[in-house]
C-alpha positions as CSV (number, residue, x, y, z in Angstrom):
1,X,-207.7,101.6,-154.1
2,X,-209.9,101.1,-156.6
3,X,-209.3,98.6,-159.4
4,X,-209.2,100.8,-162.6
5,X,-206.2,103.4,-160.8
6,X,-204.1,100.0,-159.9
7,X,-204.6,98.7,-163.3
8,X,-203.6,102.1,-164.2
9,X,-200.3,101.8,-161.6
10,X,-199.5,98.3,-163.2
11,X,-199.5,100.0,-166.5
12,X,-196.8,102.6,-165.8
13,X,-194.7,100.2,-163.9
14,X,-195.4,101.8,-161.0
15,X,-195.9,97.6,-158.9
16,X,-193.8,99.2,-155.8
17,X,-196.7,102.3,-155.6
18,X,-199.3,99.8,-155.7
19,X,-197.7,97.8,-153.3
20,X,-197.3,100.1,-150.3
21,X,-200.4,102.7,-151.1
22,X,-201.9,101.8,-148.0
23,X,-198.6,102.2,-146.3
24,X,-198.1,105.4,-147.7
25,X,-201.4,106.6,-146.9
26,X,-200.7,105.6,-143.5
27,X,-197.8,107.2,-143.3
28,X,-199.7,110.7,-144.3
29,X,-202.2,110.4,-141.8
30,X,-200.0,109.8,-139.2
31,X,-197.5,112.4,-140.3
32,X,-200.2,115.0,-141.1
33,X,-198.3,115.0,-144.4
34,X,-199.8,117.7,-146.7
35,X,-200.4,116.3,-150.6
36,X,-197.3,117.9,-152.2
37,X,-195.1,116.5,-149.1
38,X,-197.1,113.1,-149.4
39,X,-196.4,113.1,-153.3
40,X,-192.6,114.3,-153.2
41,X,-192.8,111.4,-150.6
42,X,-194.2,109.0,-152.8
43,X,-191.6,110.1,-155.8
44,X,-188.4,110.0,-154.1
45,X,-189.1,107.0,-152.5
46,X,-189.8,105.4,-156.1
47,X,-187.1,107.0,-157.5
48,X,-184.5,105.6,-154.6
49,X,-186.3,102.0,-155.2
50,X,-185.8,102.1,-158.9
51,X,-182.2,103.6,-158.5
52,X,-181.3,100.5,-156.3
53,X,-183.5,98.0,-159.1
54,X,-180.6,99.4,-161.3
55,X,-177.6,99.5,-159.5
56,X,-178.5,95.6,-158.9
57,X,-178.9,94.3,-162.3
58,X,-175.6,96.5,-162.8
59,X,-174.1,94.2,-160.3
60,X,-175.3,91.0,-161.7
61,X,-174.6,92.0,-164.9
62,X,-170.9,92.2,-164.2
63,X,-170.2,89.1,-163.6
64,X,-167.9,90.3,-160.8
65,X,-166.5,86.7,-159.1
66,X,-165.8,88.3,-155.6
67,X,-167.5,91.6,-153.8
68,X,-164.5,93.2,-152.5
69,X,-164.5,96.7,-152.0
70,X,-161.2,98.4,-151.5
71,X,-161.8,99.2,-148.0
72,X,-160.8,96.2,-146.6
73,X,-157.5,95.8,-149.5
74,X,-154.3,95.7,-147.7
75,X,-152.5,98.1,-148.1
76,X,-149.8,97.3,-145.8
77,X,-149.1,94.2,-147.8
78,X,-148.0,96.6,-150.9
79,X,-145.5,99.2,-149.9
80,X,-144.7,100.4,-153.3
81,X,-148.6,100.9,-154.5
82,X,-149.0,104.6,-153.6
83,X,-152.1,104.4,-151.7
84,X,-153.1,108.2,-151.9
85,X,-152.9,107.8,-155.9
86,X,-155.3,104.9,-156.0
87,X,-157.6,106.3,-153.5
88,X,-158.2,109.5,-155.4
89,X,-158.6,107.6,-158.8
90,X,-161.3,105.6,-156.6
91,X,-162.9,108.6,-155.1
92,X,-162.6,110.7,-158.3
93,X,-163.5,108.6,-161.0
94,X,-162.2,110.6,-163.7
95,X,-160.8,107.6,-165.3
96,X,-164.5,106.8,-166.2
97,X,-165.6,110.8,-167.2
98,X,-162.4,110.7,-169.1
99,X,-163.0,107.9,-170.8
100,X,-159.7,106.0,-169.9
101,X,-159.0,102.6,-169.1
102,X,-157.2,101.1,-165.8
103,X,-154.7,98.0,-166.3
104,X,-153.1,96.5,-163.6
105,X,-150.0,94.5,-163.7
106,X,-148.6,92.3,-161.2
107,X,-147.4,88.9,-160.3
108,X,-150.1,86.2,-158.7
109,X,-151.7,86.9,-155.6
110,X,-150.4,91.2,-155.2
111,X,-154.2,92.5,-155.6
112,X,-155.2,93.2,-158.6
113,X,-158.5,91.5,-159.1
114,X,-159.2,93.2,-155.8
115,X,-158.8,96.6,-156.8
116,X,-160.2,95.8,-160.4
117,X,-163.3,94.5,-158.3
118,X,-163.8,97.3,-156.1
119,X,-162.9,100.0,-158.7
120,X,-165.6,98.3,-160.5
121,X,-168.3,98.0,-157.8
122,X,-167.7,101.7,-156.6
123,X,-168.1,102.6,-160.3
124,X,-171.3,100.8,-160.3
125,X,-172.8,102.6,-157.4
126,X,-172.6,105.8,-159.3
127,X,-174.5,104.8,-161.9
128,X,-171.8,103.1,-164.3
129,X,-172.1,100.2,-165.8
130,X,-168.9,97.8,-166.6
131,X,-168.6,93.7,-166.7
132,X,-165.5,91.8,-165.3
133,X,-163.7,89.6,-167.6
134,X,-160.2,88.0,-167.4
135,X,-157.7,89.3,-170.1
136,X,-157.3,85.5,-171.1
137,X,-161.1,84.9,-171.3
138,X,-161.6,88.2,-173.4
139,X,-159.4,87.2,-175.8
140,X,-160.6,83.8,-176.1
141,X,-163.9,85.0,-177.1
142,X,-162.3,87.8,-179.5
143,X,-160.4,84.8,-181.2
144,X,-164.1,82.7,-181.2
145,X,-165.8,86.0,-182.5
146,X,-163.2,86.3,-185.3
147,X,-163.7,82.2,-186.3
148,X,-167.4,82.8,-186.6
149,X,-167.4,86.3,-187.7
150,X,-169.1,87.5,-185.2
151,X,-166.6,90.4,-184.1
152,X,-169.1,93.7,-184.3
153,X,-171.6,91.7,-182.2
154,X,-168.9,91.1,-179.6
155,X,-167.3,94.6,-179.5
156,X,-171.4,95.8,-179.2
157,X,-171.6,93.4,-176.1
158,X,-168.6,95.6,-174.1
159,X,-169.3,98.9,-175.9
160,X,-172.6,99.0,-175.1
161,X,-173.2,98.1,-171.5
C-alpha cells in the first residue's frame, strides 16, 4: 500500500483497514474473491469491528460492578419471581422501545442487582446505552448537584447517554 491511500485510511478512521490490507488481500487471492465480494468483505467486517468498538465503551461506560447475565440467575432460589414474565421483558425489550423504567424491590441478597445487571448488559448488546448507579448514590449526587447548582448538568449526564 502506498503511503498517500494509508494516509488517506488514517484520515477516515479507517486504522483497522489499514491494519489488515494485506490480510485482506490475501484473503481475495486465496478465495478468488471477486471486487464487489472482496469490498462487501472489507465493509462488513469494519462495520462488525466498529459495532463491537461501541458496544465496549457502552460497557465501560456503565460502570456495571459485576458482569452477570441472567443466564446463570437462580431461579430456583425465587419461587414467587415469575420467571416467564422476566424472561420475555429480557428478550423483548420493550421496556426500553417504550420508554419505561424497571425498579426492583427486595430485601438483601434476593437478586436484584443481578437482574438489574444483566437487563443492563443485554440492553447494551443491542445497541443501548444505560449506566448503573445505586438508588443511594444517585441521590447523593442529585442532593450535591442541587448544593452547587449544578442540576441540568447532572440530569444531561443520565439523559443523555
Amino acid at each position: 500500500m502506498n503511503d498517500a491511500l494509508a494516509a488517506k485510511l488514517k484520515y477516515l478512521h479507517l486504522g483497522e483497514l489499514l491494519t489488515h490490507w494485506d490480510d485482506y488481500l490475501k484473503l481475495a487471492a486465496d478465495q478468488h474473491f471477486s471486487h464487489g465480494r472482496l469490498l462487501t468483505h472489507i465493509v462488513e467486517e469494519q462495520y462488525r469491528l466498529k459495532r463491537e468498538r461501541l458496544r465496549e465503551l457502552r460497557l465501560r461506560k456503565a460502570h456495571i460492578p459485576e458482569p452477570w447475565v441472567i443466564e446463570t440467575f437462580p431461579f430456583d432460589r425465587q419461587p414467587k419471581l415469575n420467571e416467564k414474565k422476566i424472561m420475555a421483558l429480557y428478550d423483548s425489550l420493550t421496556f426500553m422501545t417504550q420508554s419505561q423504567n424497571i425498579v426492583w424491590l427486595g430485601g438483601t441478597g434476593v437478586g436484584k442487582s443481578g437482574l438489574a445487571t444483566s437487563f443492563l448488559i443485554h440492553a447494551i448488546n443491542q445497541a443501548y446505552s444505560g449506566r448503573y448507579v445505586l438508588f443511594a448514590e444517585l441521590l447523593a449526587q442529585f442532593y450535591r448537584s442541587c448544593a452547587d447548582h449544578s442540576e441540568a448538568k447532572l440530569l444531561s449526564k443520565y439523559l443523555c447517554l
